[in-house]
C-alpha positions, 0 to 999 in steps of 0.5 A, a space after each residue: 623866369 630868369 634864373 640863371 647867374 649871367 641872365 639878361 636883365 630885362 628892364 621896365 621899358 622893354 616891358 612897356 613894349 611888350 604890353 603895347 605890342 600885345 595890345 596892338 598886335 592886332 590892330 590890323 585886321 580888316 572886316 571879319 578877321 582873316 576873310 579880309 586878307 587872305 580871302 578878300 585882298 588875293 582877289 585884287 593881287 595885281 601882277 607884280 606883287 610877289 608877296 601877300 599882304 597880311 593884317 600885321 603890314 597894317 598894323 605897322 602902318 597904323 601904329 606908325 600913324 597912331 605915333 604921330 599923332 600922340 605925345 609918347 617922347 617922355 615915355 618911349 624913344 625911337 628904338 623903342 618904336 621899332 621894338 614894339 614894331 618888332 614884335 609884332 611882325 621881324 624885321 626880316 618878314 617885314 623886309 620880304 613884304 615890303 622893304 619899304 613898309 613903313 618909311 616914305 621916301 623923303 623919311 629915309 634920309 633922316 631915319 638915324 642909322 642906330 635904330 636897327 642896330 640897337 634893335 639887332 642887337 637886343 634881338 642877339 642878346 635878347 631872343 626870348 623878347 621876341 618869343 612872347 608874342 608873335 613865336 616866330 620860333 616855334 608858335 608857342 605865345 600868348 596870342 594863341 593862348 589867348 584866342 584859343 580860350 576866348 573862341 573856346 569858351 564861346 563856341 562851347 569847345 572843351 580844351 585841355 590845354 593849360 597856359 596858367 600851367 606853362 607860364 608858370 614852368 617857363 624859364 629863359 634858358 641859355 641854348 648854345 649863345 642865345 637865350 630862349 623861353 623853355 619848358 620842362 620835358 614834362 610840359 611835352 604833353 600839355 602844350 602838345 595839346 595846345 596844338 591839337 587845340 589849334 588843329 581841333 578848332 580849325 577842323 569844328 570852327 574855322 574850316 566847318 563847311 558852313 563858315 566857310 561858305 558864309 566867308 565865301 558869300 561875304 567875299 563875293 558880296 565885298 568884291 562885287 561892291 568894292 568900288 561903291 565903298 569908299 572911305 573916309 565917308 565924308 571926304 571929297 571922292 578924289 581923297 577916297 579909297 575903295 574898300 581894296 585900296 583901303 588897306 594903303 591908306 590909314 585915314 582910310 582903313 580907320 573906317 574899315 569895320 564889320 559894318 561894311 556888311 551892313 553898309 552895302 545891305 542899305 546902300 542906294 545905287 543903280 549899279 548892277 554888281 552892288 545890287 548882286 552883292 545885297 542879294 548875297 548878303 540877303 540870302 546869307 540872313 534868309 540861310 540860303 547859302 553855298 553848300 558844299 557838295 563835294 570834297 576829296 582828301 589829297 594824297 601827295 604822290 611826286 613831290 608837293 602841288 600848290 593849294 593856288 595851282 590846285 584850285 586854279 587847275 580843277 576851277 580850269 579842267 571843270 569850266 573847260 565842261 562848260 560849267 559857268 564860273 559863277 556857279 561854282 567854287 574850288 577851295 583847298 582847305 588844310 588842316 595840321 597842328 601849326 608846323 605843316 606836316 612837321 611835330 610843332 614842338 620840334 622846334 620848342 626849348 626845352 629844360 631840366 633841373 641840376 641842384 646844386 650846392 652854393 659856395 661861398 666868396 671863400 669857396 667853401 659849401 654853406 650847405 644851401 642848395 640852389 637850382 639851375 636851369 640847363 637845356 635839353 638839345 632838341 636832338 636828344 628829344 627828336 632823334 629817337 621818337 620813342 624818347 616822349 612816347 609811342 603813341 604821338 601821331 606820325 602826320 601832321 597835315 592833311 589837305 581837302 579839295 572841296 567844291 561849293 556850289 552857289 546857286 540853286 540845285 533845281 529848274 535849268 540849274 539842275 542840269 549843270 548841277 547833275 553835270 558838275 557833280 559827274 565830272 567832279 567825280 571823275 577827278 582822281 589825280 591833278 598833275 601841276 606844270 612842274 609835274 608834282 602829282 596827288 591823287 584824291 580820295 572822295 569823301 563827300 560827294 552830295 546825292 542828285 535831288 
């Protein structure tokens, strides 16, 4: 990949680093994958938080506890661990979560003050590092290029994307004072369809209406037994957490897996709410599950409304009808291609080929040719939207509004069915506090039985 005459060298240590990262990166997502942090956890947000807890804060948490428990000092230093650290989740989204993330109180004093400038200053000189796993940049790593074609093949999607191919013609190339992976023009189409990749697997796999509703059962069923799970199993109670508080505690989120389902399924107790959650699960196995009887393509009018302020505004205007909660559920769901309603790649690095003839250390031309890598500012790319192709789609998201209902469709059900189909019906726009306005366009709406 390093080509140029003043490249960066990139040592065998910092390639240790990026192995240990790939292979912790994920290390923690809670029980089913992204149900737990961004379905489950957002229902116990309390006041104060201003920012949502994602996988990758436990993840630091948990190679910070894996680190003191093993002997790594005659391989890695320090730095070294805030490096691997690094690439998984920047410094700087590390700091807008927590500040304090992975550092006690009583730890801050004697954290050597090098350690951020070394790795400040591996980032400057070294930028490409932090492109390979987590692609702040322009999303473009090896983590989608790995779960895009393991959930492929399992779910029997055909893709078009190649990795092998872009592995092969990436090349770290000088842009301005920074060295960033790149590709040639060439390369546009293909990795464009790594994104449609993105979008297609989301649009059939990830946001199907029938996954979606299972992740909702499960989230009930996990929040109604949250406080008859408590880890670690075999710990007094007053050292245990609740399935919620698990996630501050590596002693205890160790023990948080998909066996938590079953976990509650054969649990004994009297409590009413843990007795509703094993009904849940129970009808998830018999395939009674929520169905979605209605969704609405949003439409943006004056500026941009909140998926939270969507959900929380018609959830308000239909419970206002005297239509219970717990019948039903608003989800906003989006779809795009990785960068909101931007093209992904306006953001990717780009290269072309200039040959050369080598000199010698007398100046004169031996004959042989070699190759160097230049960029190509993006601007030259973007600015004229013809300079790739016409046929490239001008809009990048799209947004669905869509109610789930949970409970049975006849008996004294029927009635607040038929009633919250009507008054869903009868929402055309939704206009937030800051008076941000869209419209909706119905595209499914569920027939009375």
């Amino acid at each position: 990949m390093l080509d140029e005459p003043d490249k960066p060298d990139i040592t065998d240590k910092e390639i240790l680093c990026l192995e240990v990262a790939g292979l912790c990166h994920d290390l923690g997502h809670g029980p089913f994958s992204h149900l737990f942090d961004q379905l489950f956890i957002p229902k116990f947000k309390k006041p104060g938080d201003q920012k949502a807890w994602e996988h990758e804060d436990a993840t630091l948490n948990m190679l910070d506890s894996i680190f003191k428990n093993i002997t790594w000092n005659d391989y890695l230093e320090d730095e070294d661990i805030e490096f691997i650290k690094d690439l998984i989740k920047k410094p700087d989204e590390k700091e807008q979560n927590n500040p304090s993330l992975n550092e006690k109180p009583d730890e801050k004093e004697q954290k050597k003050p090098s350690l951020n400038e070394k790795t400040d200053e591996k980032e400057l000189k070294k930028h490409f590092l932090y492109e390979i796993i987590a692609n702040g940049l322009n999303k473009i790593d090896v983590d989608k290029w790995d779960y895009f074609s393991r959930d492929c093949h399992m779910l029997g999607l055909h893709h078009n994307f190649q990795c092998k191919r872009s592995i092969k013609l990436a090349r770290v190339v000088k842009h301005g004072e920074e060295w960033h992976i790149s590709y040639p023009k060439s390369e546009y189409y293909n990795l464009f369809d790594m994104f449609y990749t993105r979008y297609t697997l989301h649009r059939q796999a990830y946001h199907h209406p029938v996954a979606k509703a299972v992740e909702m059962m499960i989230t009930d069923a996990f929040v109604k037994a949250n406080k008859c799970l408590l880890f670690p199993p075999n710990e007094q109670r007053s050292n245990q957490k609740t399935l919620s508080e698990s996630k501050d505690d590596m002693k205890a989120y160790l023990w948080v897996t998909d066996d938590v389902l079953n976990q509650i399924r054969f649990l004994n107790s009297d409590d009413d709410e843990l007795k509703e959650a094993q009904q849940i699960i129970n009808r998830i196995f018999q395939r009674d599950l929520y169905k979605l009887v209605g969704e609405k393509r949003i439409k943006c009018i004056d500026g941009t409304v909140s998926p939270g302020d969507l959900k929380e505004g018609i959830e308000k205007r239909l419970k206002s009808k005297k239509i219970e909660g717990d019948f039903f559920e608003i989800m906003v769901v989006t779809f795009n291609y990785g960068n909101g309603n931007k093209n992904p790649l306006i953001n990717a690095k780009w290269y072309h080929k200039v040959k050369r003839v080598k000199e010698s250390e007398s100046g004169e031309k031996d004959g042989n040719k070699s190759t160097l890598y230049q960029n190509i500012e993006s601007s030259v790319i973007y600015e004229n939207e013809a300079y790739i192709s016409d046929m490239l789609p001008k809009t990048f998201e799209q947004k669905y509004l869509r109610l789930f209902w949970k409970t049975a469709r006849s008996g004294d059900k029927l009635r607040l069915y038929e009633k919250i189909l009507l008054e869903f019906s009868k929402i055309k726009t939704f206009q937030d506090q800051k008076r941000n306005k869209v419209e909706f366009v119905d595209t499914i709406l569920d027939r009375l039985p």
